[in-house]
C-alpha positions in Angstrom: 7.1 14.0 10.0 5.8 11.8 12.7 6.3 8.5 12.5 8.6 8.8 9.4 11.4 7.2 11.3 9.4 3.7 11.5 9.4 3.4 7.7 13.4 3.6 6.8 13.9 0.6 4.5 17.2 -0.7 6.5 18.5 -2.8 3.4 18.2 -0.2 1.3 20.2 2.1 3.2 22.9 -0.3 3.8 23.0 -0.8 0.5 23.1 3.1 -1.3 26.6 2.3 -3.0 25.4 -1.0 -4.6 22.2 0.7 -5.8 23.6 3.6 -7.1 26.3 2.0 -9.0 23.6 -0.4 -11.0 21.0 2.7 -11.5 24.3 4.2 -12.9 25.2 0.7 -15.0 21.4 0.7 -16.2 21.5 4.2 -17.7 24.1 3.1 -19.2 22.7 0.1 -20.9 19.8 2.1 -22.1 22.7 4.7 -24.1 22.5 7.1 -22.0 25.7 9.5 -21.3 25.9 9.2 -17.6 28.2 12.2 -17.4 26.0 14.7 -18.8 24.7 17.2 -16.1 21.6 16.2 -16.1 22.4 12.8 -14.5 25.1 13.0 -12.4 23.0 12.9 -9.4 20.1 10.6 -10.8 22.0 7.5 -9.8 22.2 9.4 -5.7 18.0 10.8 -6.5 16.9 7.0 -7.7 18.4 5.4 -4.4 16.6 7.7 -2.1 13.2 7.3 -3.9 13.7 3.7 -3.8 14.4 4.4 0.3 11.2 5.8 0.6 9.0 4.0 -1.8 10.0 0.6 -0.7 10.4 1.6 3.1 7.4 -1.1 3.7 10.0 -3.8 3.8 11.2 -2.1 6.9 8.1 -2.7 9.0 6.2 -5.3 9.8 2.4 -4.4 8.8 1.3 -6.6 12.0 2.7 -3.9 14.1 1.6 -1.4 12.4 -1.7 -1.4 14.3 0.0 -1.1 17.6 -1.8 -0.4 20.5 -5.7 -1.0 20.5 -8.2 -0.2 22.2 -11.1 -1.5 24.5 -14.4 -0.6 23.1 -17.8 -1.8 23.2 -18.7 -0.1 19.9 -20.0 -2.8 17.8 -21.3 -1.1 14.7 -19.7 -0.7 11.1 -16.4 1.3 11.3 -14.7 2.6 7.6 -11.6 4.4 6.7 -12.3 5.6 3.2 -10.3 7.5 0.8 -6.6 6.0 2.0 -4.1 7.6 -0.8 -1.8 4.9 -1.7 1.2 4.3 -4.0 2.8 1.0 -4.7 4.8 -0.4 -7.0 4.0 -3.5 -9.9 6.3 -6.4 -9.2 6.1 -7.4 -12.8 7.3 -4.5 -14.6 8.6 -2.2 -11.8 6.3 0.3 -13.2 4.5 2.6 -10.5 0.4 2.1 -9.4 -1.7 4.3 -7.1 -5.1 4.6 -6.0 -7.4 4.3 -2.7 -7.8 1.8 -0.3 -11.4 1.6 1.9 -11.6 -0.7 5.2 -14.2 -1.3 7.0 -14.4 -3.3 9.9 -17.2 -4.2 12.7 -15.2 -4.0 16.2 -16.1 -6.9 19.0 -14.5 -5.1 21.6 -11.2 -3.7 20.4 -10.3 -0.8 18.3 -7.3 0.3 16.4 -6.9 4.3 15.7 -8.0 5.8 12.6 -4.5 6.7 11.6 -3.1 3.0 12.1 -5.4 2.0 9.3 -3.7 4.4 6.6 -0.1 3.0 8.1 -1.1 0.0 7.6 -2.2 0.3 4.0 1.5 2.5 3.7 3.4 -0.5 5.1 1.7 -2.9 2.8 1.9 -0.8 -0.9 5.0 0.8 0.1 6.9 -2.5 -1.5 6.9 -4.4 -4.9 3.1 -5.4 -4.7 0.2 -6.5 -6.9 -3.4 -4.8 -5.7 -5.0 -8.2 -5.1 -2.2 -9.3 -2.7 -2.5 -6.1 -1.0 -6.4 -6.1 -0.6 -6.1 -9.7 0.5 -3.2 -8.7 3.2 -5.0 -5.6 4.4 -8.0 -7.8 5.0 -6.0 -10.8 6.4 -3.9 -8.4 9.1 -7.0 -6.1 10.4 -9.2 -9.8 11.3 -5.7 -11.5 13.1 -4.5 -8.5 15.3 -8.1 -6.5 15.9 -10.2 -10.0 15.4 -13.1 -8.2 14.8 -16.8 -9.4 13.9 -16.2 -8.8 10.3 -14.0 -7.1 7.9 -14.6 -5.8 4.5 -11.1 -4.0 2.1 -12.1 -2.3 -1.6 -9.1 -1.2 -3.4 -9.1 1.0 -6.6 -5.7 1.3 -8.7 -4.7 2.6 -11.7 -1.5 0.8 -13.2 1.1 2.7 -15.2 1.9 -0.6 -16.8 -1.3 -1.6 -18.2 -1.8 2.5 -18.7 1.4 3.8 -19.7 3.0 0.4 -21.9 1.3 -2.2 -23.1 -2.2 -2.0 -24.1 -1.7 2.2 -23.1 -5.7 1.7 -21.9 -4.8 5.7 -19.8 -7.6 5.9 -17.4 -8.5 2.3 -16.8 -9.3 1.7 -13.1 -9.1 -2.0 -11.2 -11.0 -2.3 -8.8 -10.3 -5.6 -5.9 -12.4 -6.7 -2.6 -11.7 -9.0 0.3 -14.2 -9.8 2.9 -13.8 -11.6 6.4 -16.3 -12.5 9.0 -19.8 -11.6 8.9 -19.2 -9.3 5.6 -18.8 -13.2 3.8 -22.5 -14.0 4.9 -24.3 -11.1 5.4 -25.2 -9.5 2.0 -26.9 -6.4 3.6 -23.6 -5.7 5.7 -21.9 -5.6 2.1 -24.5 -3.1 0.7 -24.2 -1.1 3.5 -20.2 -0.9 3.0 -20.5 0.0 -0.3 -23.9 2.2 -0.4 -21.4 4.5 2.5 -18.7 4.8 -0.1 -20.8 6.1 -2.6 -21.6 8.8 -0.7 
């Protein structure tokens, strides 16, 4: 896959062995026979997940955005629907949901697609959602400085879902607004009205 390159997690690849031997110690701990055939290779299966769901501490989200673009388009831009999966820093337990940016140029651009990397390299590390709707927001107004910036994030959190409380189906829902979408109520209906549809 394109691009797929720029999100090896570096430290987690230097360290396979290391991980691998505590996934290993862990099942153990928990009683589990580690010999049995059914988990001889988890210990190997764990340490590549963890390569590719925490890859986002191999890339700085700044760059993410890379090259931009000069463009006189002034008017409300959004990137709705952005699949994301992250992982709860307090229990380790997975969330997932969408991200929606929108963003009002003043001159420069980013591609569409650098939006959803950017929302990749921000989830794809131990995360709570209000961090990462604050970061998205923070990174789009320093490298694109636009007029304004608005982020909505949906999750649903398997540790709230799947332990705890076990509330399946509850959704959280965060915001972060920059710029002009901070003063200008009509430019935060208008976000919102064009998600709805």
């Amino acid at each position: 896959m394109a691009g797929k390159k720029e999100y090896v997690n570096e430290m987690v690849d230097t360290n396979r062995e290391k991980i691998e031997h505590h996934v290993k110690e862990i099942l153990k701990l928990v009683g589990e026979d580690v010999e049995r055939e059914g988990l001889l290779e988890t210990p190997a299966r764990v340490t590549r997940m963890y390569e590719e769901i925490f890859a986002g501490y191999g890339v700085d989200p700044r760059e993410v955005l890379g090259v931009t673009f000069d463009e006189q388009h002034e008017e409300l831009v959004i990137v709705r629907d952005i699949v994301y999966y992250s992982q709860c820093e307090h229990h380790m337990a997975p969330f997932f949901g969408r991200a929606h940016i929108g963003y009002i140029p003043s001159g420069k651009i980013a591609g569409l697609s650098k939006l959803a990397r950017l929302v990749d390299a921000i989830t794809r590390r131990l995360q709570v959602q209000e961090r990462i709707t604050s970061q998205i927001a923070d990174i789009m107004d320093e490298v694109l400085q636009p007029h304004g910036v608005m982020v909505v994030v949906e999750g649903e959190h398997l540790c709230m879902c799947a332990r705890g409380v076990k509330k399946y189906g509850s959704k959280t829902v965060t915001s972060a607004v920059r710029g002009e979408f901070r003063t200008s109520a009509a430019l935060r209906s208008e976000f919102l009205s064009l998600l709805k549809q």
